[in-house]
Rosetta silent file (secondary structure, phi, psi, omega in degrees, C-alpha in Angstrom):
SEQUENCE: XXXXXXXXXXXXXXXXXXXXXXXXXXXXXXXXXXXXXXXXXXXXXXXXXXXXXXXXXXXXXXXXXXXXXXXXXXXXXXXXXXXXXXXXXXXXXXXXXXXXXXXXXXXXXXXXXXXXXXXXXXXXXXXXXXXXXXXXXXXXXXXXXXXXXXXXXXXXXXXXXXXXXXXXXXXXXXXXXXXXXXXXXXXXXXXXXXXXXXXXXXXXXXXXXXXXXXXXXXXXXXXXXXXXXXXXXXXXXXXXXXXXXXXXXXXXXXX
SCORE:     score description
SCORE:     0.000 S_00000001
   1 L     0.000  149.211  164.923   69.741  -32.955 -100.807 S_00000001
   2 L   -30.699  151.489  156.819   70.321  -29.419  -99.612 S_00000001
   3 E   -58.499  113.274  178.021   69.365  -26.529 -100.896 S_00000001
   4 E  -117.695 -177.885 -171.306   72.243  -24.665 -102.670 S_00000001
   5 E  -110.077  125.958  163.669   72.606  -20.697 -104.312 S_00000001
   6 L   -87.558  118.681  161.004   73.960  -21.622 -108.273 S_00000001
   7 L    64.859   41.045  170.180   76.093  -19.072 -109.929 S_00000001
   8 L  -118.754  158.210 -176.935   76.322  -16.214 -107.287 S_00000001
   9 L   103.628   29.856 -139.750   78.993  -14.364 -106.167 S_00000001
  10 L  -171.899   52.547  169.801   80.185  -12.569 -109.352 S_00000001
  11 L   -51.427  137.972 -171.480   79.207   -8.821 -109.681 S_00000001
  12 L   -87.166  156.143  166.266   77.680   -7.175 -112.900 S_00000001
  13 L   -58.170  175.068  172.123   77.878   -4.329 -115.082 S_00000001
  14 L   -94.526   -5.781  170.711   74.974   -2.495 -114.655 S_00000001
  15 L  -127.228  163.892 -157.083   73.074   -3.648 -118.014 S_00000001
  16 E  -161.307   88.306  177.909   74.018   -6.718 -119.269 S_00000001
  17 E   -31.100  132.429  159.200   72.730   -9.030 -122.919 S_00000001
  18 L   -64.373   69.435 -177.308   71.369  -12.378 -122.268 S_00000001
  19 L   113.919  108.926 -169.037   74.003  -14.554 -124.293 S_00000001
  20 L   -74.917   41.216  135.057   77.757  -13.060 -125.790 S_00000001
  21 L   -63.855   13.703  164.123   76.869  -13.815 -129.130 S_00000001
  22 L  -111.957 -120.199 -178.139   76.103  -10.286 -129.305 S_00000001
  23 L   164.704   79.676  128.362   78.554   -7.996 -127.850 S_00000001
  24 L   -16.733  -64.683 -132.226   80.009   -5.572 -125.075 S_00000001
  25 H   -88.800  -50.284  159.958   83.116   -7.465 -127.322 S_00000001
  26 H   -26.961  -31.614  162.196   81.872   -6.690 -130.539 S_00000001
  27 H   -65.753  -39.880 -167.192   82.483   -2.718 -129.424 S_00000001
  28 L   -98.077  -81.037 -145.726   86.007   -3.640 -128.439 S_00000001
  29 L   -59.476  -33.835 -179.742   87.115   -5.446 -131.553 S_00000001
  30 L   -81.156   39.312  178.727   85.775   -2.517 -133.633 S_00000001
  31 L    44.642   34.793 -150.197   88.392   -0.280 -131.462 S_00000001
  32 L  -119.470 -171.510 -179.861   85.486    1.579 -130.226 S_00000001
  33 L  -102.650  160.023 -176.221   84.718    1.467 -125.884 S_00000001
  34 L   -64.752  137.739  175.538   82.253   -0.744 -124.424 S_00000001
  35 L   -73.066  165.915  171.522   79.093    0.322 -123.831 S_00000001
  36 L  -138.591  135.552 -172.149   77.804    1.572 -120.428 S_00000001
  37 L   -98.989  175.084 -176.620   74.600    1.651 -119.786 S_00000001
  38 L   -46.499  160.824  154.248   72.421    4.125 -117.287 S_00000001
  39 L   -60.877  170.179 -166.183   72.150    3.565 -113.734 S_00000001
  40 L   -71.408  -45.846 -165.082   68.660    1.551 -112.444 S_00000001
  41 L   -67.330  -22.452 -167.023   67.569    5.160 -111.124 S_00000001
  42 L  -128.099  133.742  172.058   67.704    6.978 -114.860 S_00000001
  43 L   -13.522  140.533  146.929   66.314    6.196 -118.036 S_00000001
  44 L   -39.549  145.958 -178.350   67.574    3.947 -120.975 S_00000001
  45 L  -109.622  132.776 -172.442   69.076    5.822 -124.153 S_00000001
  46 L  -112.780  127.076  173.225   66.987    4.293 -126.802 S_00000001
  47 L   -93.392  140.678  179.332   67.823    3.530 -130.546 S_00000001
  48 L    97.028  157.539 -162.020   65.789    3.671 -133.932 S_00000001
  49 L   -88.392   12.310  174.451   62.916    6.180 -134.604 S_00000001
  50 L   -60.195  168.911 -161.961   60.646    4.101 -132.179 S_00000001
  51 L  -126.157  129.353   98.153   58.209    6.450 -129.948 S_00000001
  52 L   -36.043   97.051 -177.174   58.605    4.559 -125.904 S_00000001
  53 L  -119.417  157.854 -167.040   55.671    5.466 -124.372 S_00000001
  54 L  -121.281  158.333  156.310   55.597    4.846 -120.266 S_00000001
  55 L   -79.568  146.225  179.240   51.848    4.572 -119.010 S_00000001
  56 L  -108.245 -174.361  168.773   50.600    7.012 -116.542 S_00000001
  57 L   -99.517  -70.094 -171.157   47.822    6.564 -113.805 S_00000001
  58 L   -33.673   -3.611 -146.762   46.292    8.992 -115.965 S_00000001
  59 L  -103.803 -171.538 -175.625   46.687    6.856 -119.608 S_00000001
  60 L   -94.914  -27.929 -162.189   44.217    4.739 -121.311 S_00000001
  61 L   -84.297  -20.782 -175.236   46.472    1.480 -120.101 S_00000001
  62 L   -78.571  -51.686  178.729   45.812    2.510 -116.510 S_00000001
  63 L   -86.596  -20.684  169.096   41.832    2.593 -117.137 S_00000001
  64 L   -66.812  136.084  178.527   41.017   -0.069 -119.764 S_00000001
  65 L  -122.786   -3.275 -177.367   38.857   -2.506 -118.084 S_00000001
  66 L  -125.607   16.121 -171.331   37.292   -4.282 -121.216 S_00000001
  67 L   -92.316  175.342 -172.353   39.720   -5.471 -123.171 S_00000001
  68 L   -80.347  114.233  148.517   39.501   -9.473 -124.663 S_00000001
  69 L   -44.140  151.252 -175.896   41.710  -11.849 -123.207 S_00000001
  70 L  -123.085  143.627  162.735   44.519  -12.897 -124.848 S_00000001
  71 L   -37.160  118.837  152.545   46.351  -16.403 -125.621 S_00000001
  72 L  -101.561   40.930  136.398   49.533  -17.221 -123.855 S_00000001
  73 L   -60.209    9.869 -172.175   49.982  -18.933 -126.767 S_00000001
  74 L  -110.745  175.804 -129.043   51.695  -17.736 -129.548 S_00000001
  75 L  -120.631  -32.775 -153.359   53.361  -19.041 -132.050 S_00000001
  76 L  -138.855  112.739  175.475   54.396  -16.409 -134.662 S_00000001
  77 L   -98.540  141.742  172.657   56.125  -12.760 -133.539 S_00000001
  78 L   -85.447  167.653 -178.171   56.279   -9.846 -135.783 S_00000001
  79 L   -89.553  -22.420  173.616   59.536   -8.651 -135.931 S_00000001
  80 L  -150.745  160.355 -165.160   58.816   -5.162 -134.954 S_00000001
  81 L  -133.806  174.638  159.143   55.704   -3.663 -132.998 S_00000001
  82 L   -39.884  -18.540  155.527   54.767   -0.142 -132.180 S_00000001
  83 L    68.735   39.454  155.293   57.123    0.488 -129.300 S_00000001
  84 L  -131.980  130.771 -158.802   53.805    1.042 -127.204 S_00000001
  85 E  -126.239  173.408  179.561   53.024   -1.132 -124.423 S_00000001
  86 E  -135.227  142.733 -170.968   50.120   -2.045 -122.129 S_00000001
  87 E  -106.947  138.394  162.410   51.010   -2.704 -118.424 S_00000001
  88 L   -42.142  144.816 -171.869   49.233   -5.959 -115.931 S_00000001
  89 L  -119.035    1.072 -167.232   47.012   -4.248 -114.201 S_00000001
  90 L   -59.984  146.618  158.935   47.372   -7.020 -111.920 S_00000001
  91 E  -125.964  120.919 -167.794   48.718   -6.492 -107.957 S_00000001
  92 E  -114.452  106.268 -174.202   50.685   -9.580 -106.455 S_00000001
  93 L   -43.644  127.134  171.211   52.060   -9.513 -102.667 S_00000001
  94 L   -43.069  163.060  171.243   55.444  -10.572 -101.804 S_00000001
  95 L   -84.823  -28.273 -157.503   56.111  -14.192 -100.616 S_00000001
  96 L  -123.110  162.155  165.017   58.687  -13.388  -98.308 S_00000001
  97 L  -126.468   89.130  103.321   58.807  -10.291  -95.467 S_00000001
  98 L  -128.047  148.646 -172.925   62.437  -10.491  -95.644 S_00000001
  99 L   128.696 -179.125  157.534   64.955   -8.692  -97.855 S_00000001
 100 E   -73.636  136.299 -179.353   64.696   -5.593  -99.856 S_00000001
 101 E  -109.042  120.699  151.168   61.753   -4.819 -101.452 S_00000001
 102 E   -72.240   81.176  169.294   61.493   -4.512 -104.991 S_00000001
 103 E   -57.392   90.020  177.171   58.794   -3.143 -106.857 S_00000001
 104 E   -96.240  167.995 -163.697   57.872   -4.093 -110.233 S_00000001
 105 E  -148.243  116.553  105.058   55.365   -3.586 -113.135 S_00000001
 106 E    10.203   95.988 -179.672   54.890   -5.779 -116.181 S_00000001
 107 E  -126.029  112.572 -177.076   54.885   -4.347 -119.680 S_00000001
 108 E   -91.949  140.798 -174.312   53.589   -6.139 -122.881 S_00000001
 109 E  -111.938  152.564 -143.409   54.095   -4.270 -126.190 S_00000001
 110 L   -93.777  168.486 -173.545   50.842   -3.805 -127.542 S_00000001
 111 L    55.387  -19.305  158.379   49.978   -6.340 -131.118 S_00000001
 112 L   -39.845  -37.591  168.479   52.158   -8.812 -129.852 S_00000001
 113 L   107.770   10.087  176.049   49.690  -11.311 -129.102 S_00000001
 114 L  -123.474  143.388  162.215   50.336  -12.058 -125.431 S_00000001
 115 L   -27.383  125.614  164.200   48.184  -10.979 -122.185 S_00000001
 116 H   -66.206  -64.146  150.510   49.732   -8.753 -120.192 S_00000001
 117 H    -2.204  -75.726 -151.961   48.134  -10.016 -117.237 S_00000001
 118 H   -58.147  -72.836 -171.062   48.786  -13.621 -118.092 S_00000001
 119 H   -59.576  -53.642  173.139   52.767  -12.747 -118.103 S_00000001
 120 H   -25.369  -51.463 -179.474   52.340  -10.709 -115.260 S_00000001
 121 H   -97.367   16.342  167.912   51.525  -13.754 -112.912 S_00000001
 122 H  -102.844  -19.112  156.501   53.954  -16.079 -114.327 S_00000001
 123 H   -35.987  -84.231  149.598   56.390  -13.518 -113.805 S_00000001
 124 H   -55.765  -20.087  138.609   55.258  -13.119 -110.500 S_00000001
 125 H   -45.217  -91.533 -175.411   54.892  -16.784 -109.944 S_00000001
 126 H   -14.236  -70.212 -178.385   58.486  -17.282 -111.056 S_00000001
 127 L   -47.720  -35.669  166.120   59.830  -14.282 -108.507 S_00000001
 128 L   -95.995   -1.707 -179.588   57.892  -15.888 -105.483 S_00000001
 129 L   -67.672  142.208 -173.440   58.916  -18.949 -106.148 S_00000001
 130 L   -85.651   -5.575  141.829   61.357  -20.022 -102.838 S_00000001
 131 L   -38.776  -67.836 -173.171   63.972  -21.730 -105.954 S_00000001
 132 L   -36.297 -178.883  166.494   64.243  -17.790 -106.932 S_00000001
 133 L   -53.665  -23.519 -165.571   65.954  -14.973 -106.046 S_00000001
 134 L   -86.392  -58.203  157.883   63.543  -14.249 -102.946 S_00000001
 135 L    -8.689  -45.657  179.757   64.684  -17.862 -101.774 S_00000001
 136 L   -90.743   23.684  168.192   68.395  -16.230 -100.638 S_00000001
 137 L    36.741   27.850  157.904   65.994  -13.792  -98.437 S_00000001
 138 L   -79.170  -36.663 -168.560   68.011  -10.696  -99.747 S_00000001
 139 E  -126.887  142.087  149.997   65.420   -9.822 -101.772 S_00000001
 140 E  -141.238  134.748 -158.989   61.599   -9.304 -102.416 S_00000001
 141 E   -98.600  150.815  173.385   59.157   -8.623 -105.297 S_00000001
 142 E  -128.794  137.916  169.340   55.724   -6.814 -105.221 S_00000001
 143 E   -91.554  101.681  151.090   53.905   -6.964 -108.804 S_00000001
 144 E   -91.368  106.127 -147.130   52.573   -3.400 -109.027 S_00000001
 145 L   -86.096  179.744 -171.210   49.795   -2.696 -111.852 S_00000001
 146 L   -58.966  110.426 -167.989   49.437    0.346 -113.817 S_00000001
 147 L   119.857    7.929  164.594   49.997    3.737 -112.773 S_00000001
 148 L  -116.274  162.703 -160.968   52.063    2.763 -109.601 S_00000001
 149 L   -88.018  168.132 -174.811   55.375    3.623 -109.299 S_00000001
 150 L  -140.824  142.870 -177.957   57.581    1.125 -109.667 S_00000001
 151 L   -70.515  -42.086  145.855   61.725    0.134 -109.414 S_00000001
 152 E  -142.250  168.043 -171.967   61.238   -2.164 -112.032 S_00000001
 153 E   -88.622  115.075  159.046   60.351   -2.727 -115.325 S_00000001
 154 E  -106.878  123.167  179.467   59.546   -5.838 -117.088 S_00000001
 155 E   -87.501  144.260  170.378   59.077   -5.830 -120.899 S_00000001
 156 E  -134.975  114.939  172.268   57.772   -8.541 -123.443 S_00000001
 157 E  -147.072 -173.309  179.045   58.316   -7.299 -127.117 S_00000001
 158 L   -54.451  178.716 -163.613   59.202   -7.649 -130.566 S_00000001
 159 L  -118.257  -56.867 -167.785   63.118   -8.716 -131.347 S_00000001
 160 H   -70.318  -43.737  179.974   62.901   -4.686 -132.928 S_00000001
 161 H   -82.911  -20.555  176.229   62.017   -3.094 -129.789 S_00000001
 162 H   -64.970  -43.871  168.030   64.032   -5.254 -127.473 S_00000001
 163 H   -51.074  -32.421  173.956   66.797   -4.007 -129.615 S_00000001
 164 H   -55.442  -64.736 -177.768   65.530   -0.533 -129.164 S_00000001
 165 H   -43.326  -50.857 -174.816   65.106   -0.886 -125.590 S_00000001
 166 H   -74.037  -13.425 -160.204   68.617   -2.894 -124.841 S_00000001
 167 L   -65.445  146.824   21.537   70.505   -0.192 -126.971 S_00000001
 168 L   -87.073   19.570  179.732   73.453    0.529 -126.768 S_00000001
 169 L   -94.163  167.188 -169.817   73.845   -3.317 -126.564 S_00000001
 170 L  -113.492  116.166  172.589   73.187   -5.274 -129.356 S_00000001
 171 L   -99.596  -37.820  168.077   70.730   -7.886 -129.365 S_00000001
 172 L    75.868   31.686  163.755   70.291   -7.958 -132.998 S_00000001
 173 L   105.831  -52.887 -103.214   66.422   -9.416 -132.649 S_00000001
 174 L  -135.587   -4.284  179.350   67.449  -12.741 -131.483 S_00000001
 175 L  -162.504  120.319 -173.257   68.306  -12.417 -127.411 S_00000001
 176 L   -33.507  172.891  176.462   67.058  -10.492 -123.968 S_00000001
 177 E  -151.118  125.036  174.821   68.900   -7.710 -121.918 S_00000001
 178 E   -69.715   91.761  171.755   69.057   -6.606 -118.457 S_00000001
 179 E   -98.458  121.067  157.729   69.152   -2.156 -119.266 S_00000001
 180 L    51.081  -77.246  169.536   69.428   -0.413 -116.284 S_00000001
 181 L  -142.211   27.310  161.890   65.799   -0.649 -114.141 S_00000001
 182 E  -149.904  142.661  177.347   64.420   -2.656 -117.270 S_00000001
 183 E  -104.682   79.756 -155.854   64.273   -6.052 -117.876 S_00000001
 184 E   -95.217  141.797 -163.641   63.386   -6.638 -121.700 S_00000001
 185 E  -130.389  134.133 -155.855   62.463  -10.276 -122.128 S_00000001
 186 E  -104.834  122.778  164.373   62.549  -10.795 -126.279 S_00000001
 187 L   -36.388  -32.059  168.447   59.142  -12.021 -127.456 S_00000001
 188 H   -70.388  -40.464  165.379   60.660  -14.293 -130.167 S_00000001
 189 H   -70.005   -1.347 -177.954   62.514  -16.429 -127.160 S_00000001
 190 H   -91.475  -40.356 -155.882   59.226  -16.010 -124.803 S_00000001
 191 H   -80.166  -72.820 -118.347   56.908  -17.962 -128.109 S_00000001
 192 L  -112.312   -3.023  171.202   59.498  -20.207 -129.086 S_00000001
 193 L    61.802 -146.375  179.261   62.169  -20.904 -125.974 S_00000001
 194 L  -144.485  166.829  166.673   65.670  -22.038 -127.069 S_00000001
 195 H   -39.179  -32.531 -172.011   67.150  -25.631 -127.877 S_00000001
 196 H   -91.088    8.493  156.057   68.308  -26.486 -124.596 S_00000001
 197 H  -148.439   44.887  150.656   65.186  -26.872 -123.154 S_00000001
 198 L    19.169  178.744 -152.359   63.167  -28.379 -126.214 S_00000001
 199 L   -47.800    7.399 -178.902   59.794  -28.517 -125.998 S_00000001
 200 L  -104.695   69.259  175.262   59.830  -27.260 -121.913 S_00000001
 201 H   -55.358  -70.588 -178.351   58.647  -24.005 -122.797 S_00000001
 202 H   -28.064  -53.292 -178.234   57.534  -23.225 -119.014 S_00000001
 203 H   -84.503    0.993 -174.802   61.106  -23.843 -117.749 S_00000001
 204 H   -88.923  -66.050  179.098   62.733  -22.340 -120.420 S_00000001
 205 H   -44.529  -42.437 -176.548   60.432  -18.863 -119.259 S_00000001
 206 H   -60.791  -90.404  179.686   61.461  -19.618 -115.830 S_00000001
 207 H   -29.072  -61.757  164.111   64.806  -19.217 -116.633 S_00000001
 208 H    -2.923  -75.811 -154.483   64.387  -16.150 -118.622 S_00000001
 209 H   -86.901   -8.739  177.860   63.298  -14.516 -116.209 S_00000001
 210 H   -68.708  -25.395 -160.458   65.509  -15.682 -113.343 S_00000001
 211 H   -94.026  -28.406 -156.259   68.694  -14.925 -115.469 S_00000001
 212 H   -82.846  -40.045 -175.190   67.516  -11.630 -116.965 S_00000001
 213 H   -53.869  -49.652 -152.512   66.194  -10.352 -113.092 S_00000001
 214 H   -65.903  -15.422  162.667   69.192  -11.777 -111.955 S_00000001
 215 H   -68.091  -50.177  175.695   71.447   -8.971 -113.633 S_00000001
 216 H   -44.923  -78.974 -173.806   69.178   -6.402 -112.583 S_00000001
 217 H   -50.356  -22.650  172.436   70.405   -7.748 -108.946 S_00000001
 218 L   126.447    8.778   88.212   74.030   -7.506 -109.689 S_00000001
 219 L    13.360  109.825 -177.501   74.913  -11.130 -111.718 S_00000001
 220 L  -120.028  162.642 -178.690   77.324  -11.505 -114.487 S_00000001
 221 L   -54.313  151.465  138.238   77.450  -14.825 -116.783 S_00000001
 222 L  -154.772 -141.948 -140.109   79.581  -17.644 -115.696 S_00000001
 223 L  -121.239  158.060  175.803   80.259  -21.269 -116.966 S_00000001
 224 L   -46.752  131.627  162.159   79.163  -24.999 -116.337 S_00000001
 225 L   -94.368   30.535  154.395   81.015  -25.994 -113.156 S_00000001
 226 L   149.339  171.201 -168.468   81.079  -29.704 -114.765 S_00000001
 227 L   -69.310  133.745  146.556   79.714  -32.786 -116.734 S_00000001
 228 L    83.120   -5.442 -167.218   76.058  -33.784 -115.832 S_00000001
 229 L   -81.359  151.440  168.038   75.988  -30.759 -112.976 S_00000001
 230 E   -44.873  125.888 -175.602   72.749  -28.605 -112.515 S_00000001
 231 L   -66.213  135.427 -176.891   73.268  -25.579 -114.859 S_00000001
 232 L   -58.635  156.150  165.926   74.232  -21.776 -112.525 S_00000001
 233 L   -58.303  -35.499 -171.379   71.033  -19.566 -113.525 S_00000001
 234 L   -84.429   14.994  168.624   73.442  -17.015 -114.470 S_00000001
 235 L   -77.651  144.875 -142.653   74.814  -19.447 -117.101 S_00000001
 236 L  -109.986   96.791 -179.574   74.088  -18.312 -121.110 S_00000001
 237 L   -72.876  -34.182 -167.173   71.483  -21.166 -120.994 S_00000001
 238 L   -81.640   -2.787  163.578   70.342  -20.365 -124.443 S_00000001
 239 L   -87.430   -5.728  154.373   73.292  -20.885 -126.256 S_00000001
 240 L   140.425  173.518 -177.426   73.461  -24.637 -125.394 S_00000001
 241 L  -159.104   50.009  136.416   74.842  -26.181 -121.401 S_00000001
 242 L    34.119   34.155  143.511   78.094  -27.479 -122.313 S_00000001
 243 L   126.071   -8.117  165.520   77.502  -30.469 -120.559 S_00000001
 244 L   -64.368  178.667  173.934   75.179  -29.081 -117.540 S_00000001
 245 E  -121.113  152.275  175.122   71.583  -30.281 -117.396 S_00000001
 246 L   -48.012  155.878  176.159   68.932  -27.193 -117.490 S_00000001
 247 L  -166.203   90.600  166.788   67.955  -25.745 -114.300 S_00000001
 248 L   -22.143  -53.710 -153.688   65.405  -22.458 -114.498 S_00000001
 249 L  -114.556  143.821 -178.939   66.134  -21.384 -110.712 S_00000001
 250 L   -64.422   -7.091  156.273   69.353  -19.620 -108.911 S_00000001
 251 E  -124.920  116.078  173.531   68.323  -22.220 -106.023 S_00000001
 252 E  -140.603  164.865  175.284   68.066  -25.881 -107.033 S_00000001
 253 E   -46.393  135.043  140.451   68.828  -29.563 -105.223 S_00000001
 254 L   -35.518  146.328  145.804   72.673  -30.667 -105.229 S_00000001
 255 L   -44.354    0.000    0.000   74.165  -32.163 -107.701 S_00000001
């Protein structure tokens, strides 16, 4: 069957949680105003005494060339890391020449346990995929490595710095955030995925990264359009899909 665009057609705040059980609402019930986060051109307000270090061309993360591969395997996340990261050093061409072009860079918080690299091209895999966002030819991603500049940022960390990162939203450890020109993807949901796609780790990542990019483009949640139907990307997959069946990419077959 045709190709259709799932869950578009909705504009976003400009940062935006992955999943309300945290809480823009939570702000409002305590009588207090919602947060708003920076624009994509200026920096994140950060919470907690963590030190947020950015890599230079100039930095040690730009010139190590020897370090040991790493597992994209793991199993077990600390809860809070150093709030120092090491960026893919990797560079991966768009798929598409048409759309806006979107630069991006890969960031791994360092003792986590996963490759930066590694995530880099499944990242970039995901993003070229013709399912994705690049698929509605509005858009296109370039994977830049470290020490070029870039529009955006993707993070993989602890559940403490994705809170750090996401503040002033509240993730509380347990769920990603779209902030501004960063995409923090929460390291406990990267190892361990969520129920609704059981043991389908890969498509569960897939998803991640389509719904968390997909704010960053301008994407707000919305809701199963019906029993048995392919789930919208921009649907809060990880809180369960209310009668949809999973579906990773913002282009999939007909129902």
């Amino acid at each position: 069957m045709a190709l259709g665009l799932l869950g578009l057609g909705v504009r976003a705040v400009p940062a935006l949680v992955d999943d309300d059980w945290l809480s823009v609402l939570s702000a409002a019930a305590a009588g207090t105003p919602s947060p708003v986060a920076p624009s994509p051109a200026g920096p994140a307000l950060l919470a907690g005494p963590m030190r947020l270090t950015e890599p230079s061309a100039n930095s040690p993360d730009a010139k190590r060339v020897d370090r040991k591969p790493r597992s994209t395997v793991v199993t077990a996340v600390p809860a809070t890391g150093p709030g120092t990261y090491e960026t893919a050093r990797q560079q991966v061409e768009p798929a598409s020449s048409r759309g806006r072009l979107i630069r991006y860079n890969v960031r791994v918080e360092d003792n986590l346990g996963f490759d930066p690299d590694e995530a880099a091209k499944f990242i970039a895999a995901v993003l070229n995929d013709e399912r994705s966002w690049r698929g509605t030819d509005r858009w296109r991603f370039v994977l830049v490595p470290a020490g070029e500049p870039a529009d955006l940022h993707a993070y993989l960390v602890t559940p403490g710095t994705t809170n750090a990162l996401c503040a002033p939203l509240l993730t509380r450890g347990e769920v990603s955030c779209q902030n501004g020109n960063r995409v923090v993807l929460n390291g406990k949901r990267w190892a361990l995925g969520a129920d609704a796609y059981g043991s389908d780790l890969t498509n569960y990542r897939r998803y991640l990264v389509n719904h968390e990019v997909g704010h960053y483009l301008g994407y707000r949640h919305v809701q199963c359009p019906g029993e048995g139907r392919a789930a919208p990307v921009m649907m809060q997959q990880t809180k369960g899909l209310a009668g949809c069946r999973k579906n990773p990419w913002p282009r999939a077959s007909g129902d």
